[in-house]
Every structure is written in C-alpha cells, then in structure tokens.
C-alpha positions as CSV (number, residue, x, y, z in Angstrom):
1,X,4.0,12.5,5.3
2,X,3.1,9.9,2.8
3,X,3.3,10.8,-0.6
4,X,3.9,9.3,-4.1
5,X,6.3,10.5,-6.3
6,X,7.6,9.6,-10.1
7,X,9.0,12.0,-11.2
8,X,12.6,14.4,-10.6
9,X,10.3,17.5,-9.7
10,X,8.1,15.0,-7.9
11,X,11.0,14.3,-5.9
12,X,12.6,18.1,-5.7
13,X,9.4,19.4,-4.6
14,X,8.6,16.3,-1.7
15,X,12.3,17.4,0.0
16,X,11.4,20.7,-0.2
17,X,8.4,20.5,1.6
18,X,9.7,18.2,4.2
19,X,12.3,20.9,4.9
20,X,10.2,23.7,5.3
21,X,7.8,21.5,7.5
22,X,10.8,21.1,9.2
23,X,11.6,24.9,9.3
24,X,14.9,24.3,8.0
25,X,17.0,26.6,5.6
26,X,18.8,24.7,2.4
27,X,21.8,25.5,4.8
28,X,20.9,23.4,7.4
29,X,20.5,20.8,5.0
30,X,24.1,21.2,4.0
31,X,25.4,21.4,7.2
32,X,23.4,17.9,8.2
33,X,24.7,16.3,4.7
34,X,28.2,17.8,3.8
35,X,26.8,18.6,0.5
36,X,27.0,22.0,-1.3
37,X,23.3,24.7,-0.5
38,X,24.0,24.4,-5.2
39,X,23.1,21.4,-4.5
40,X,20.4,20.6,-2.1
41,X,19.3,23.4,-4.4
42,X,19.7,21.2,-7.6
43,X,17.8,18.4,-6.2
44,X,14.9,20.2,-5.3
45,X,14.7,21.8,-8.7
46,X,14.5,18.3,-9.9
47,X,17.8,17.8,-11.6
48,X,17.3,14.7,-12.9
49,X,20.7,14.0,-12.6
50,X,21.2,13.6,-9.1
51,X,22.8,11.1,-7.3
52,X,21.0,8.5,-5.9
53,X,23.9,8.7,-3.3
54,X,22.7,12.2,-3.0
55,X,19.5,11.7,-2.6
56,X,19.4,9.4,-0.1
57,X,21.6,11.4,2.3
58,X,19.3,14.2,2.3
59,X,16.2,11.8,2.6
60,X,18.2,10.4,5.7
61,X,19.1,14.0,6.9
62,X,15.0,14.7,7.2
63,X,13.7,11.5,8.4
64,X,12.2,10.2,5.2
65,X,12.2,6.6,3.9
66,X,12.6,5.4,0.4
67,X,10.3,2.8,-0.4
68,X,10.0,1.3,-4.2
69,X,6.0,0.1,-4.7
70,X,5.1,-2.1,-7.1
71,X,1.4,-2.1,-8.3
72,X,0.3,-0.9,-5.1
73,X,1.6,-3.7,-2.5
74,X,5.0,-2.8,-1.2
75,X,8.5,-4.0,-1.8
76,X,11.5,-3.8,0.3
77,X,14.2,-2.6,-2.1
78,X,16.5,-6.0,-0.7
79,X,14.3,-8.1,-2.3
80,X,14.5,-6.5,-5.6
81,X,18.2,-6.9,-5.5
C-alpha cells in the first residue's frame, strides 16, 4: 500500500485501513504492541498528540514503513538527522 499522508486523520485513517486489510481487531493490535485498544483507538482517530514512539510501534506491528519525502524525491530519515 503506498499512500501519502499529512495530516493526524491522514495518518489514523492509513493504520486503520492497513489493519482491517489485515483483518485484525484494535485488539490484536494491542496485543502485538503492548499498548492500550484507548489507544490504538486514539491514533486512528487522529489524535494529534500521539507519540511518535507510538506510532511507529504500531507501523512496525503492520508491516508499514515510515518514509519522510521531500518534494517528491525520497529521503531516508538518517540523513535528515
């Protein structure tokens, strides 16, 4: 699935259709993450306030890759640090 988000909602609503595509319950999530189903649930609302910590465990949890693109040519996030 590639998709471009750039937004919170942007973001809620990509991990919630990678988790049903999955046929996974916000549960399973949990269970995969050790994070609360309030807030797998959060994210996917697009709570803006998130942790990036967060998100990236449940992005790891489903198999999807964070990738930061700037004007259209990508950049690996180690070479913007």
């Amino acid at each position: 699935m590639d998709l471009s988000v750039r937004t919170a909602d942007q973001i809620g609503e990509a991990i919630r259709r990678a988790r049903k595509a999955r046929g996974w319950t916000q549960s399973d999530i949990s269970a995969r993450t050790n994070l609360r189903v309030a807030t797998i649930s959060s994210l996917e609302n697009g709570d803006a306030g998130t942790k990036l910590a967060t998100l990236l465990a449940v992005m790891a949890a489903l198999g999807l890759e964070f990738r930061v693109v700037d004007r259209g040519s990508m950049v690996e996030i180690e070479d913007i640090f």
